[in-house]
C-alpha positions in Angstrom: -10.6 11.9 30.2 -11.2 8.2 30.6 -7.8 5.3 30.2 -8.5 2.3 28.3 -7.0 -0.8 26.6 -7.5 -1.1 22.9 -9.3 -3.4 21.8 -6.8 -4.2 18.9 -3.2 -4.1 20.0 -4.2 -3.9 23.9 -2.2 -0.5 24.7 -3.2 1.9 27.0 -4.6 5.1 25.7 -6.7 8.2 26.5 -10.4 7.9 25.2 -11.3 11.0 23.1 -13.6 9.6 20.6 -13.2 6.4 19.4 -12.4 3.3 21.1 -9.0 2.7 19.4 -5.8 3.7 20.1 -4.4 6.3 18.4 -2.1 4.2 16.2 -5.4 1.5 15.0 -6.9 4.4 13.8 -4.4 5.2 12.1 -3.8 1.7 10.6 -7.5 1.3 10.2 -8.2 4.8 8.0 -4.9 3.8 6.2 -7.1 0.4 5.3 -9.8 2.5 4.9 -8.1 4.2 2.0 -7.1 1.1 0.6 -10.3 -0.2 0.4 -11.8 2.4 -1.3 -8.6 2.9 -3.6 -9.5 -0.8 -5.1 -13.4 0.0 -5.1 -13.0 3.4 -7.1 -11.0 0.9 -9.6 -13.0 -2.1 -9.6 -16.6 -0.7 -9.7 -18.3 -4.4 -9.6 -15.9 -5.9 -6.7 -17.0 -8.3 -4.2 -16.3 -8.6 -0.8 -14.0 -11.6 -1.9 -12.2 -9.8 -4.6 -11.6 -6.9 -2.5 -10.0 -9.1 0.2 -8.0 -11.0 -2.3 -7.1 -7.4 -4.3 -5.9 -5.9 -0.6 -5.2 -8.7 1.9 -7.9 -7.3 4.3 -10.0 -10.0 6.0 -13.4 -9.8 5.0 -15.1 -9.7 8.2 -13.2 -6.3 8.6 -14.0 -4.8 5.1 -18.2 -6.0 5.9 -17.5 -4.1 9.7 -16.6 -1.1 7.8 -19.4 -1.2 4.9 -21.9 -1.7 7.9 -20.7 1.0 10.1 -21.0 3.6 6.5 -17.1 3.8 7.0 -16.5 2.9 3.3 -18.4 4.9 0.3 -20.3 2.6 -2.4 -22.3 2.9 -5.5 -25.9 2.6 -3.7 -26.8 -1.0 -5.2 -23.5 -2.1 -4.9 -24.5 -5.5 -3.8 -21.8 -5.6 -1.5 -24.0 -5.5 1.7 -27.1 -7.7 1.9 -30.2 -6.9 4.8 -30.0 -9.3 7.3 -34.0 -10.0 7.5 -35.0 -10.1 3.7 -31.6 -9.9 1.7 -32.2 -6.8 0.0 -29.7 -5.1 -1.4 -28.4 -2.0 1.2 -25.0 0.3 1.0 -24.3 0.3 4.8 -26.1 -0.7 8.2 -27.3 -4.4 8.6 -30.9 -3.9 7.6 -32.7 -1.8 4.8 -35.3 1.0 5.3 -38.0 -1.3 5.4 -36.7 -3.9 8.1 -35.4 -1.3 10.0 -39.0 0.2 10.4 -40.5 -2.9 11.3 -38.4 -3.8 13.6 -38.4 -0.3 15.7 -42.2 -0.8 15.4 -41.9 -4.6 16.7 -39.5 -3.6 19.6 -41.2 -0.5 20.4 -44.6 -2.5 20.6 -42.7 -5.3 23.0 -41.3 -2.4 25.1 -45.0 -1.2 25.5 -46.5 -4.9 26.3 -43.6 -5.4 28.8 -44.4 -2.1 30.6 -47.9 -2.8 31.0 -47.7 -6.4 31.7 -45.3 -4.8 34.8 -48.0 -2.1 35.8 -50.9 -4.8 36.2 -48.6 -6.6 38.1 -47.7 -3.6 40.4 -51.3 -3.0 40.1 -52.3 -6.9 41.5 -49.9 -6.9 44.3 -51.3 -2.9 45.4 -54.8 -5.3 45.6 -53.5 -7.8 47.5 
């Protein structure tokens, strides 16, 4: 069992399974509900309007669309891909950017490895 602080209110708590004490979760699924309370009534809400309709901040309410925390018509327009705008129900990318991104990393990955193994190989010559 591993102590730490939360990262909200700064009180010491066992770790179980979530990095939040065990009263911010409980504030947070109370917002949670609230949220979706005022999305289940007002189908075409914005981030805005949900913010002004409950009093959460925004950055909170888009924290809890990305993570999937929050359920949503799927083109809800709520969340936009951070790479090509698309319309996307959770995460910070859509399908597409997503893929082409693991791609692009997993190809970097592969030139950094073998740029290191011809220089391992170079100084073996030496």
């Amino acid at each position: 069992m591993e102590l730490k602080n939360c990262p909200q209110c700064g009180k010491v708590f066992a770790r179980i399974s979530r990095d939040l004490c065990p009263d911010c979760i409980a504030q947070e699924d109370e917002i949670i509900k609230q949220i979706q309370q005022y999305l289940d009534e007002h189908h075409n809400a914005t981030i805005t309007d949900i913010s002004e309709g409950t009093g959460i901040p925004t950055d909170k309410i888009i924290v809890l669309l990305q993570e999937g925390r929050l359920i949503t018509r799927e083109n809800s327009g709520l969340l936009k891909c951070e790479r090509c705008g698309k319309s996307i129900p959770r995460g910070r990318f859509c399908s597409e950017c997503s893929t082409t991104l693991s791609k692009l990393f997993s190809s970097s990955r592969e030139d950094s490895k073998q740029k290191v193994y011809v220089r391992e190989y170079h100084k073996k010559l030496k």
